[in-house]
C-alpha positions in Angstrom: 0.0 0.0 0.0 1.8 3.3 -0.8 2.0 6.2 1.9 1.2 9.8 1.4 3.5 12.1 2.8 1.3 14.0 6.1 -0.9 16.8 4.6 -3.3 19.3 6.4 -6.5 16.9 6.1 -4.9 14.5 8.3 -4.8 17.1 11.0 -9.0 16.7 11.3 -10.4 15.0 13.8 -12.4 12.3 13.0 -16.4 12.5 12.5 -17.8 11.1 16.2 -20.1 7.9 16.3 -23.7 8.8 14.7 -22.9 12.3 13.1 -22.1 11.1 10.0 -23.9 12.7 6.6 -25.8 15.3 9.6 -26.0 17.6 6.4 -28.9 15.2 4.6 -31.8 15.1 5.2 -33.1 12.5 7.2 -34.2 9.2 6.2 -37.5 7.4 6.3 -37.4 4.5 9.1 -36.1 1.0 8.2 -38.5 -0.8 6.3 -41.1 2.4 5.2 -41.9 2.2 1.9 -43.3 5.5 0.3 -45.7 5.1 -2.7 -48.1 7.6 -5.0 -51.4 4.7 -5.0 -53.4 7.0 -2.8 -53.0 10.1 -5.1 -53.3 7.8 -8.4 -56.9 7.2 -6.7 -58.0 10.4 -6.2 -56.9 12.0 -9.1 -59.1 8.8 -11.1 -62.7 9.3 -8.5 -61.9 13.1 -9.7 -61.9 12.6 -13.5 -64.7 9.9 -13.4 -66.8 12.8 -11.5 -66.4 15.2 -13.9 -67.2 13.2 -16.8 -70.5 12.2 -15.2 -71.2 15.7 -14.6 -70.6 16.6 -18.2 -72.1 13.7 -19.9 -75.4 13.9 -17.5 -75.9 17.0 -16.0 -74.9 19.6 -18.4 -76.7 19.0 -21.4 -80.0 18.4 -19.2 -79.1 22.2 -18.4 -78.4 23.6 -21.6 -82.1 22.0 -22.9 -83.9 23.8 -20.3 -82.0 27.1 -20.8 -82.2 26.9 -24.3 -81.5 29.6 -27.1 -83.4 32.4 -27.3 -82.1 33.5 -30.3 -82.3 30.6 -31.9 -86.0 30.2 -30.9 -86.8 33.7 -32.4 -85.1 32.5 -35.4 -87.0 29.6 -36.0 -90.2 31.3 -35.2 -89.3 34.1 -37.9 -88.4 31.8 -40.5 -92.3 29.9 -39.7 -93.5 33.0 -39.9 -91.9 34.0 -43.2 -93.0 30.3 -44.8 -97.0 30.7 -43.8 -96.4 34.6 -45.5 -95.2 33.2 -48.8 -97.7 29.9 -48.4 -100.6 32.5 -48.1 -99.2 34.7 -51.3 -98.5 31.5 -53.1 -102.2 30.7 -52.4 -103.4 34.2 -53.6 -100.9 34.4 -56.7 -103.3 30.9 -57.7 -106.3 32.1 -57.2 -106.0 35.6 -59.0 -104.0 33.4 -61.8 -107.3 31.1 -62.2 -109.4 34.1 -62.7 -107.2 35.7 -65.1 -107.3 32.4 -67.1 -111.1 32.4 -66.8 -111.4 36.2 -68.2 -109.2 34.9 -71.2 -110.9 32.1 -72.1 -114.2 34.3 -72.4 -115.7 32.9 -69.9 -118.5 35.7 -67.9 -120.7 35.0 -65.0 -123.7 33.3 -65.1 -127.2 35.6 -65.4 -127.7 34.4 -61.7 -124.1 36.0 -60.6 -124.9 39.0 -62.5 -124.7 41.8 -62.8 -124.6 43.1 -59.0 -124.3 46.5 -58.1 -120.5 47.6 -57.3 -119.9 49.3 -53.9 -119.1 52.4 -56.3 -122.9 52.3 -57.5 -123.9 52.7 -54.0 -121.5 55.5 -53.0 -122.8 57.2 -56.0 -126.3 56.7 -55.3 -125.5 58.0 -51.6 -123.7 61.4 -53.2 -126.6 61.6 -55.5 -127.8 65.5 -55.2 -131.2 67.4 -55.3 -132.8 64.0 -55.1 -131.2 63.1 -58.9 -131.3 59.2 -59.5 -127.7 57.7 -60.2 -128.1 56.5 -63.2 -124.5 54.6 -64.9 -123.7 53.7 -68.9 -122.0 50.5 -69.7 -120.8 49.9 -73.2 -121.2 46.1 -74.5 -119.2 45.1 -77.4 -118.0 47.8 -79.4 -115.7 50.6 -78.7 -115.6 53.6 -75.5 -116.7 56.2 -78.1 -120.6 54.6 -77.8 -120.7 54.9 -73.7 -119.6 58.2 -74.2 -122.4 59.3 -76.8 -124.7 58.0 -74.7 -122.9 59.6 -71.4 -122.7 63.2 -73.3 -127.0 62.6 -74.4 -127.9 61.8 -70.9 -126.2 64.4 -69.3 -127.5 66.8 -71.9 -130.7 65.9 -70.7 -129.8 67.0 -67.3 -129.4 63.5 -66.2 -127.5 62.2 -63.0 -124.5 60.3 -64.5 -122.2 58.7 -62.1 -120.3 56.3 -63.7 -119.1 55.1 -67.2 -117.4 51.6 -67.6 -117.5 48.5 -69.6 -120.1 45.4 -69.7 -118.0 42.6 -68.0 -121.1 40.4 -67.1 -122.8 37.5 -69.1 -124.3 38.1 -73.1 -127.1 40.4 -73.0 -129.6 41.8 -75.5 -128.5 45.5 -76.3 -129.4 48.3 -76.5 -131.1 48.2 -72.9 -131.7 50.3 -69.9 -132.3 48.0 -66.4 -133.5 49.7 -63.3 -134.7 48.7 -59.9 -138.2 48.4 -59.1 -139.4 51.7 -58.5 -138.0 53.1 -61.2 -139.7 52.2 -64.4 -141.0 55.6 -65.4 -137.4 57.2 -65.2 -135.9 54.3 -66.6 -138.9 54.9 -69.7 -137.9 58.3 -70.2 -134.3 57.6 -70.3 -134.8 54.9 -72.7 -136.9 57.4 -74.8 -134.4 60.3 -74.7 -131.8 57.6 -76.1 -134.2 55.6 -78.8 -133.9 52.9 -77.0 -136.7 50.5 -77.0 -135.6 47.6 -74.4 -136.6 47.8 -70.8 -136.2 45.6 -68.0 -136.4 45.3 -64.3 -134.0 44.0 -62.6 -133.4 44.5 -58.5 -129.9 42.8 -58.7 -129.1 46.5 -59.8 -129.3 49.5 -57.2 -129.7 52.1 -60.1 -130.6 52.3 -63.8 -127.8 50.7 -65.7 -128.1 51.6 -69.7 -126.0 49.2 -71.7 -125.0 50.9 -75.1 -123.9 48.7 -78.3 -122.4 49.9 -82.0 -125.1 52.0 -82.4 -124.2 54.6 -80.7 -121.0 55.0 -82.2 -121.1 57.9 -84.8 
C-alpha cells in the first residue's frame, strides 16, 4: 500500500459515532416504503366525476336554458314560410281568374250583374234627389258609352259612372232599373231611342248598356 507524505487533512479530527452525513436530510425509518397509490386514486374518482357531470348534467341544463335567439329565429323563419304559403295561395287564385277572363268565360245571369260598392257610394252622393243612373258599353268601342254619357247628361241626367259590360251576353241596346223606377228608366230609354226595358233589382240604379249604335 503506498503512503502519502502528512498533509493538512490529516490534522482533522475524526467524525464522532452517529454524526455522520448530519447535512442530509433524514431518512425514512427501516422498512417504510413511500408510494403515490393514494393520489393515483384520487386523481381517477376526480376525472370519473367530472365526466358524469358533463355527460349527465350539463346538457340536461343547456335543454332547459335553451336559445333564445335561436327560438326567435325559428319562429321568424315559420312566420316568413305561412307569409309566402298565403301569397302563393293568392298568386293561384287571382291566376285562375285571369285564365277564366281569357278564355271568355263571364258570369252566369244568376251571378250577374250586382251592383258595385261604387254604384252605392254614387247613389249616396246623388244630389237634389237626382237618380244615379250609370252607362255601360257592351261590345264595341268607349266612343258609344260616351255618346250615350254626353246625351244623358245633356238631358240634365245624374250620370255617375261610365265603364265596360263585364257580365254574361245580353240583349243591347237596354236600360235595367230597380223596381221603383220604371218611369225614369222609360224616359231615359226614350231620350236615347232605346226601345228595351227591363227590371231587374240585382241592380241599385238604372244601368243603360249601349252597343255599336251609338257610335257615330
Amino acid at each position: 500500500m503506498t503512503k502519502h507524505p502528512h498533509d493538512e487533512f490529516d490534522d482533522v479530527d475524526p467524525y464522532p459515532p452517529g454524526r455522520a452525513g448530519v447535512h442530509r436530510a433524514p431518512t425514512e425509518a427501516p422498512g417504510a416504503k413511500r408510494t403515490g397509490l393514494p393520489w393515483i386514486v384520487m386523481l381517477a374518482v376526480l376525472a370519473l366525476a367530472v365526466g358524469v357531470v358533463s355527460y349527465f348534467v350539463l346538457p340536461q341544463l343547456g335543454d332547459e336554458g335553451g336559445d333564445p335567439a335561436a327560438d326567435e329565429d325559428t319562429a321568424e323563419t315559420e312566420d316568413e314560410q305561412e307569409d309566402a304559403d298565403a301569397e302563393g295561395d293568392d298568386e293561384a287564385e287571382d291566376g285562375d281568374a285571369a285564365a277564366e277572363d281569357e278564355d271568355g268565360e263571364s258570369p252566369s245571369p244568376e251571378e250577374s250583374p250586382s251592383p258595385t260598392d261604387e254604384d252605392e257610394d254614387d247613389e249616396d252622393t246623388a244630389s237634389d234627389g237626382e237618380s244615379p243612373v250609370q252607362v255601360l258599353n257592351y261590345q264595341t268601342s268607349a266612343e258609344a258609352a260616351q255618346n250615350a254619357q254626353s246625351q244623358l247628361e245633356g238631358a240634365g241626367y245624374n250620370v255617375t259612372n261610365v265603364t265596360e259590360w263585364t257580365y254574361a251576353a245580353t240583349d243591347a241596346p237596354v236600360v235595367f232599373h230597380p223596381s221603383g223606377q220604371g218611369e225614369l228608366a222609360e224616359e231615359i230609354a226614350s231620350n236615347l231611342g232605346i226601345g228595351s226595358v227591363v227590371e231587374d233589382d240585382r241592380w241599385s240604379s238604372i244601368a243603360v248598356v249601349v252597343d255599336e249604335g251609338f257610335v257615330d
